[in-house]
C-alpha positions as MATLAB code, in Angstrom:
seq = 'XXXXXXXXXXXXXXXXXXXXXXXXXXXXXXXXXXXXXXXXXXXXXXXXXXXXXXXXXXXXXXXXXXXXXXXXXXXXXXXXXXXXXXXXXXXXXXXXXXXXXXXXXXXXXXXXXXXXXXXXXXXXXXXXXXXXXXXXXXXXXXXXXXXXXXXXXXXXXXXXXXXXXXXXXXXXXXXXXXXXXXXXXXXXXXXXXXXXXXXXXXXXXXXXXXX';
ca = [
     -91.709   45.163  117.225;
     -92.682   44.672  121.107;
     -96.223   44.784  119.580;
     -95.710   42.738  117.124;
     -94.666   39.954  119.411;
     -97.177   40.653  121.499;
     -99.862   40.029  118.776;
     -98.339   36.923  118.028;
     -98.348   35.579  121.388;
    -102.029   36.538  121.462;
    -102.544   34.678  118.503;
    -100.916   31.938  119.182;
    -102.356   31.565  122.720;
    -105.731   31.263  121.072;
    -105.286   29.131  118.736;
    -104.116   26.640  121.514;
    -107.388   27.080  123.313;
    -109.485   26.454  120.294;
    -107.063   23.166  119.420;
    -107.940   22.616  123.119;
    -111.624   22.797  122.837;
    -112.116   21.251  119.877;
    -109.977   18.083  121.107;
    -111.784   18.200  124.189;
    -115.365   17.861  122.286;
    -114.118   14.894  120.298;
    -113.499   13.192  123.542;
    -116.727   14.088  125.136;
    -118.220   12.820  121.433;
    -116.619    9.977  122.169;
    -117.316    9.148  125.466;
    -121.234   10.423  125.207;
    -121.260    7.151  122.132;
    -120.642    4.613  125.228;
    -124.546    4.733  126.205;
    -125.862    4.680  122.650;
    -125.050    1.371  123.079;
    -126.966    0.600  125.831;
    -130.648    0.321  124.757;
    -129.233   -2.446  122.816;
    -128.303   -3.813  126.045;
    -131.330   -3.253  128.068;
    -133.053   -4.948  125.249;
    -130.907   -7.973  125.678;
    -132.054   -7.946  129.604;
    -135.633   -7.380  128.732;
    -136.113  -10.335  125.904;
    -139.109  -12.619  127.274;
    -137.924  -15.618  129.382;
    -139.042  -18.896  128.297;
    -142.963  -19.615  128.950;
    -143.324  -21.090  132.768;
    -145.278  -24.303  132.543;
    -149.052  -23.641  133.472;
    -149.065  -27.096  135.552;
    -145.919  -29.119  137.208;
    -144.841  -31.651  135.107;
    -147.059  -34.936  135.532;
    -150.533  -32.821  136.174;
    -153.000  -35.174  134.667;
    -155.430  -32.895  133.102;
    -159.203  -32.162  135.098;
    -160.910  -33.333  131.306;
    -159.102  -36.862  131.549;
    -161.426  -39.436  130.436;
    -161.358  -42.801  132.680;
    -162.374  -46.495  131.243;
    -163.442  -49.687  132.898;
    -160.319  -52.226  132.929;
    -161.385  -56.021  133.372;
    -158.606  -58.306  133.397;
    -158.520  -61.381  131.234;
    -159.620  -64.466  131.517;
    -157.373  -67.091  134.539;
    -157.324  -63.629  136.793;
    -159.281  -62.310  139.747;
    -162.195  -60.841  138.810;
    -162.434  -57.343  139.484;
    -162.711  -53.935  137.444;
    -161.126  -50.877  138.027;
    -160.990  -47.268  135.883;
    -157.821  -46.449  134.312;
    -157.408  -43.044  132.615;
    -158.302  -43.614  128.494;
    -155.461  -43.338  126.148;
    -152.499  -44.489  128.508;
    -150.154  -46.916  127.273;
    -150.774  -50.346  128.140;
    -148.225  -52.762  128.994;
    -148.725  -56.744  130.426;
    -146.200  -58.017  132.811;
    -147.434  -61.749  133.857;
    -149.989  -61.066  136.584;
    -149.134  -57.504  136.404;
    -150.740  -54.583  134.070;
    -149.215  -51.501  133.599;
    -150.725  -48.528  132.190;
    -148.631  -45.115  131.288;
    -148.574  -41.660  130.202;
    -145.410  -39.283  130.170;
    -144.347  -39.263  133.918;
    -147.626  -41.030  135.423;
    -148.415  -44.720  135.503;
    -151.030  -47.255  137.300;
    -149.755  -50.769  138.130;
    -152.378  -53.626  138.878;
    -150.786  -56.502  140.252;
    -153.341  -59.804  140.583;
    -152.130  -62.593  143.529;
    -153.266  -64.662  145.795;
    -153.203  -64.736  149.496;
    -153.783  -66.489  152.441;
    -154.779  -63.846  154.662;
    -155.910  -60.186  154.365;
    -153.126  -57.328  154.390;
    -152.874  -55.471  157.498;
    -150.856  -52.240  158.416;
    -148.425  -54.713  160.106;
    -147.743  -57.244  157.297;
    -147.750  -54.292  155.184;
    -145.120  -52.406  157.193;
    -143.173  -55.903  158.180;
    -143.170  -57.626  154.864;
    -143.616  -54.938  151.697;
    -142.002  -52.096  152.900;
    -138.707  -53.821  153.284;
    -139.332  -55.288  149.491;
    -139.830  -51.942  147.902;
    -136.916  -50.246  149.916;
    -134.771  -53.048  147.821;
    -136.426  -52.549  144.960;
    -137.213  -48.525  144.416;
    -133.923  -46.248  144.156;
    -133.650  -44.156  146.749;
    -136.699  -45.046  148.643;
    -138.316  -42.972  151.485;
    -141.069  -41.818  153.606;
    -143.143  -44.679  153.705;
    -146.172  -44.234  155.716;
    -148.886  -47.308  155.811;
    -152.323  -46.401  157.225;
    -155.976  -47.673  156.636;
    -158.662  -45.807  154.610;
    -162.348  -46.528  152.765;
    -162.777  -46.708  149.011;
    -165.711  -47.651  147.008;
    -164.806  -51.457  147.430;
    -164.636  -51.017  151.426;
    -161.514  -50.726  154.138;
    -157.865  -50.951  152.214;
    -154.418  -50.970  153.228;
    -153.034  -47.672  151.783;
    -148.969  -47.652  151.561;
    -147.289  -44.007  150.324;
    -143.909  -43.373  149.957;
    -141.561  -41.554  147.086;
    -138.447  -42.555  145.154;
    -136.453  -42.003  141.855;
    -137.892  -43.173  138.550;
    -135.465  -45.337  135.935;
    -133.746  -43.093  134.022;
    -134.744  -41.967  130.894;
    -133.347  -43.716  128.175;
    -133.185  -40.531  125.425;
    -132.583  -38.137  127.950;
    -130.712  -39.745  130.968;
    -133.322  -37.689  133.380;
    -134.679  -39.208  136.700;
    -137.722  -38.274  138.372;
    -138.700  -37.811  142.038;
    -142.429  -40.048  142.426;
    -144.892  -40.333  144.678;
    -146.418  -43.399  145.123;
    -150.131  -44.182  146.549;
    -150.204  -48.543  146.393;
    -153.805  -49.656  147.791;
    -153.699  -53.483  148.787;
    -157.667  -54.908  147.926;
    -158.386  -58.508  149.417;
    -161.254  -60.236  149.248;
    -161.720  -64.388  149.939;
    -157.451  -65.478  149.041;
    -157.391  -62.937  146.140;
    -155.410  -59.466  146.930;
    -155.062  -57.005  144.004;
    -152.802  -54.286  144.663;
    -153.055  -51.154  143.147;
    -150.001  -48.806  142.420;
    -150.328  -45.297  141.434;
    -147.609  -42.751  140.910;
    -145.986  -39.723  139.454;
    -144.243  -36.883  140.122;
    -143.829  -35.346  143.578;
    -144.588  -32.266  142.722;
    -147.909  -33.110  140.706;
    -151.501  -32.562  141.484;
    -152.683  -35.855  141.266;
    -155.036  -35.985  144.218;
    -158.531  -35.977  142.183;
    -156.955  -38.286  139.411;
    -156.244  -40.807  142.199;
    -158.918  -40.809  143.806;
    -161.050  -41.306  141.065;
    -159.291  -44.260  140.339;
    -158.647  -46.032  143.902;
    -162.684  -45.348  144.007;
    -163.739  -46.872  141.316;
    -162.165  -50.041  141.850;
    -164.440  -53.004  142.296;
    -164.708  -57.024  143.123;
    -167.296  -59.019  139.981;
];
């Protein structure tokens, strides 16, 4: 009998250990399922981000074409390049000419004397910082063009807000005052802040020229 019960004991002892091992490998089953799920995961982390834009926004391309722009008749005469394709939009004495974020205003007048950095600084300034949202860093200096010694005004502020998508833009703004015997045609160029527009500008602000 003592054997018996010994035998059983036995038995019963190992049958525990193999309920124990087997419910010990259907946790570790369970647990080791935890990083199948993973690549899954990782793949999620590894999709491509969107494309990053080749150029800021307001690059105007290095192919641009540029034509000849002669106002009509009862206004200064002069001619100046504007970049072909643009938008074109009359204001009174003032022609505007657009393209996504960029634009070129030409503004005909009259005056009685030549600009200088002083009336420049003294008189404009002060009208644009009513004017332009947020208006700032305005720096007026001299420089050559083409057409001879100008009156070169630079300063940045916010665009008017987009009317689909509610966005405003920071510009930069290059305005080039031209005089020449009571007529002054001044000669706005801007975009965004962050756009390579030096060549573009140039090119234009160059080519400008009293007929």
């Amino acid at each position: 009998m003592a054997h018996a019960r010994t035998s059983a004991a036995v038995g019963l002892a190992l049958v525990a250990a193999v309920t124990a091992g087997c419910a010990g490998s259907g946790s570790h089953s369970r647990s080791g399922s935890s990083p199948s799920s993973s690549p899954a995961g990782d793949g999620g982390a590894q999709a491509n981000p969107a494309p990053t834009e080749s150029n800021p926004p307001g690059d105007i391309p290095d192919n641009q074409v540029y034509v000849a722009f002669r106002p009509g008749s009862g206004f200064t005469g002069f001619t100046v390049k504007v970049p072909e394709g643009w938008a074109r939009t009359e204001q009174g004495a003032t022609t505007l000419f657009t393209d996504k974020l960029n634009t070129v205003r030409i503004t005909a007048t009259t005056a009685s004397a030549a600009p200088t950095v002083g009336s420049v600084t003294n008189t404009v300034v002060p009208t644009l910082r009513a004017q332009v949202p947020k208006f700032s860093a305005p720096k007026v200096t001299e420089v050559n063009r083409h057409a001879g010694r100008v009156v070169r005004l630079t300063y940045q502020g916010d665009s008017a807000k987009d009317p689909v998508t509610g966005k405003v833009v920071r510009d930069a703004f290059e305005r080039y005052a031209f005089y020449r015997q009571g007529h002054e045609v001044d000669l706005t160029l801007s975009g965004p802040v962050n756009a390579d527009n030096v060549d573009p500008w140039r090119i234009v602000s160059d080519s400008f020229a009293w007929r």
